[in-house]
C-alpha positions in Angstrom: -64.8 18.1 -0.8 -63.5 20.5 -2.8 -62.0 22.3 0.5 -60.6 18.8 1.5 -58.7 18.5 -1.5 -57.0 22.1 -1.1 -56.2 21.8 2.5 -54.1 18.5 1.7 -52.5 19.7 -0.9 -51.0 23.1 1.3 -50.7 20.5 3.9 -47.9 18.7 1.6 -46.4 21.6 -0.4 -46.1 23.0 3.3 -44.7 19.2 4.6 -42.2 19.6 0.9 -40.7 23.3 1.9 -39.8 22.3 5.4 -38.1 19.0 4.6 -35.9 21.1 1.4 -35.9 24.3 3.8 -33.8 21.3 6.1 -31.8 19.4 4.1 -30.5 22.8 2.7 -29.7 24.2 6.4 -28.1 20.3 7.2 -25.8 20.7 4.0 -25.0 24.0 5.3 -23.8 22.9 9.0 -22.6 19.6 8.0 -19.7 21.3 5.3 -16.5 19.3 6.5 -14.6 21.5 9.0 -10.4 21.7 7.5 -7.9 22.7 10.5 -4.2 22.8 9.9 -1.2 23.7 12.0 1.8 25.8 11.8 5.5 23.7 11.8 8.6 24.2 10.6 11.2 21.9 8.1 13.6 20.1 8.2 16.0 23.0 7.4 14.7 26.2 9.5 17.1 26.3 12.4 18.4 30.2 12.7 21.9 29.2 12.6 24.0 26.5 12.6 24.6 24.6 16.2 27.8 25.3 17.4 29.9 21.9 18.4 31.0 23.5 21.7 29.2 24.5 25.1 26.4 26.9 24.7 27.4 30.5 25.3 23.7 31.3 26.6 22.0 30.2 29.9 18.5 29.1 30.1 15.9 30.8 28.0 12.3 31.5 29.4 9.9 31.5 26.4 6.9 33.4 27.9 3.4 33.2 26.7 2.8 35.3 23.5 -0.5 37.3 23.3 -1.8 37.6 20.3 -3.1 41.2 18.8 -7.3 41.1 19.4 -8.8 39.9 16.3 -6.3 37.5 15.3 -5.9 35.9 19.4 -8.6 32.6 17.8 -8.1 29.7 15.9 -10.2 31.1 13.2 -8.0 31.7 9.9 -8.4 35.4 9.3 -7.8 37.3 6.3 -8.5 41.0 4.6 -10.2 42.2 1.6 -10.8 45.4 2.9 -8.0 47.9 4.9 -8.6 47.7 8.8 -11.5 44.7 8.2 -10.9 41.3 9.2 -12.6 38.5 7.8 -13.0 34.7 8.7 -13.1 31.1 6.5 -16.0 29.2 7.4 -14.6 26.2 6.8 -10.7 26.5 7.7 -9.3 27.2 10.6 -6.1 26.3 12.9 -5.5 23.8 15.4 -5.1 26.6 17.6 -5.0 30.6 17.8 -1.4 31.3 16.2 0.3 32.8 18.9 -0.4 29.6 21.1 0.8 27.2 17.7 4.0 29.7 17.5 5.6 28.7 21.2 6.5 25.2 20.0 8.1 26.5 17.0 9.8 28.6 18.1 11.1 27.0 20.9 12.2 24.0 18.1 14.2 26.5 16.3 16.0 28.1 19.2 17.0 24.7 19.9 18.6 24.3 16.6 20.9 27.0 17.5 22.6 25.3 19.7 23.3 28.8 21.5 21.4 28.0 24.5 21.5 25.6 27.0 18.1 25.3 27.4 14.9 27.0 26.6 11.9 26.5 28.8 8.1 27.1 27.9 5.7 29.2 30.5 4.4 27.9 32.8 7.6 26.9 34.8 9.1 27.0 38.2 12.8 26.9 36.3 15.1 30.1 37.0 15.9 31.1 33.8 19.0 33.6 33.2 16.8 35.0 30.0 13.3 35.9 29.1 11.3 36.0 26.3 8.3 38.1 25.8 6.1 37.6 22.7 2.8 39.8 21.9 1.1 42.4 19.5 0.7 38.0 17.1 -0.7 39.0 13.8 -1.0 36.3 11.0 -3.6 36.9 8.0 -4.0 36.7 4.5 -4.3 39.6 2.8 -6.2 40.2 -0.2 -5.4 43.6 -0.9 -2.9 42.7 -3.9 -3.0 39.9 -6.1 -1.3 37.5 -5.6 -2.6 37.7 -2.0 0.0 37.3 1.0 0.3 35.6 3.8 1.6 38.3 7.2 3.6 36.8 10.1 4.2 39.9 12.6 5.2 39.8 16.4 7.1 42.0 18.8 10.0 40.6 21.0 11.5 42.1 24.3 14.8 40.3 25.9 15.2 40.6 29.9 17.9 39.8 31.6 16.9 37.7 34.7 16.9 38.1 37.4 17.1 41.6 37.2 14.2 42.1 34.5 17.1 44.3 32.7 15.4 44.8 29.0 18.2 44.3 26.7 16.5 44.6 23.4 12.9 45.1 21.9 12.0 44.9 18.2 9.1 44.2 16.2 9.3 41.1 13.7 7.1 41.2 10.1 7.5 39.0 7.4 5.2 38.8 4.1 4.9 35.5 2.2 3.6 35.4 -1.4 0.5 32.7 -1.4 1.0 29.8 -4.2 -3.0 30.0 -4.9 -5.8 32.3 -4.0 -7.8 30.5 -1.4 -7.3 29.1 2.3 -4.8 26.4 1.7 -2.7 28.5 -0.5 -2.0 30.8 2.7 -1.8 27.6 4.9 1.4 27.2 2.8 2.5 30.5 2.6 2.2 30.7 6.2 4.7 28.0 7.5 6.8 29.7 4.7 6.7 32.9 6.6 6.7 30.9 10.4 9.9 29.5 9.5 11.9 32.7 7.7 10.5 34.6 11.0 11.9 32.4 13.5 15.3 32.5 11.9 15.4 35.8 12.1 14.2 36.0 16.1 17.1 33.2 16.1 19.8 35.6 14.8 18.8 38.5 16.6 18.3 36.8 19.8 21.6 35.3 19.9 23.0 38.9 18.6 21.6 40.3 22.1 23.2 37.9 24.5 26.3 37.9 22.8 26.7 41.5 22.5 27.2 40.9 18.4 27.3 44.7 16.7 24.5 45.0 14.1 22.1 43.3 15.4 19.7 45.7 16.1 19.1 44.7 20.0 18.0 48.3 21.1 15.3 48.8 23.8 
């Protein structure tokens, strides 16, 4: 009897551990899943549009390639030098590099320097290309407050001789307004939209042959 009594009562506190040892692995995976996106204001064109004709021809914006590590939608960041880290629960609507092409092509646009600029994939003939890769953007941890880093290289061809008229690598740091993964959400469109001007400037330096730009291969 006395061996009945002890076998039930393993039997629940076993039955009891499972059902906690579930619920605790449930609250784990079912933690709400926050993704966000990369856009810019109302106010981040790179320069003023110009009331005239555009003095550029068509711009092919190729497909940037992002730097491995940081080519996922998983929002990176650093607490360590040359370790990268991943929120569990925040991540972006797509790897950055990808989310950057529509931005950038929104303020190239705004410029009003070109008379049109076309994403890759296309059959259009453009009369410019854009190449984008070595896409880095993480929060880094290193310093406090902890910042937000934007970086990308940019080469310029001339079409449709693949003539490169200017390389240059892009970096921008944005302060974060709090410590965690929204606070570099924020501080990440900041730095999105004070890097695009300046690919804005610099790209419309190149084709128009502006001095101090910095367009050097």
């Amino acid at each position: 009897m006395r061996a009945l009594v002890w076998l039930y009562r393993s039997m629940g506190i076993g039955i009891v551990s499972l059902a906690l040892a579930g619920c605790l692995s449930l609250s784990r995976e079912d933690r709400p899943i926050h993704t966000f996106t990369l856009s810019l204001g109302s106010s981040a064109g790179g320069t003023t549009a110009s009331a005239g004709k555009p003095g550029a021809g068509i711009l092919v914006v190729n497909v940037p390639v992002g730097q491995p590590g940081f080519d996922t939608p998983r929002m990176a960041y650093m607490q360590r030098p040359y370790e990268v880290s991943y929120y569990a629960t925040h991540q972006w609507a797509d790897p950055p590099a990808r989310m950057l092409t529509p931005v950038l092509v929104q303020a190239l646009e705004q410029t009003g320097h070109w008379r049109a600029i076309v994403p890759m994939p296309t059959s259009v003939r453009g009369d410019h290309r854009m190449d984008i890769d070595q896409v880095v953007l993480v929060q880094d941890f290193l310093q406090k407050p902890s910042q937000v880093r934007v970086a990308l290289r940019i080469q310029l061809l001339k079409l449709p001789e693949y003539l490169v008229l200017g390389t240059r690598l892009f970096d921008v740091a944005e302060e974060t307004p709090n410590d965690d993964a929204y606070g570099g959400v924020v501080a990440a469109n900041r730095a999105v939209e004070r890097l695009v001007k300046e690919v804005a400037g610099w790209l419309s330096g190149c084709v128009s042959g502006v001095q101090g730009t910095g367009c050097s291969r």
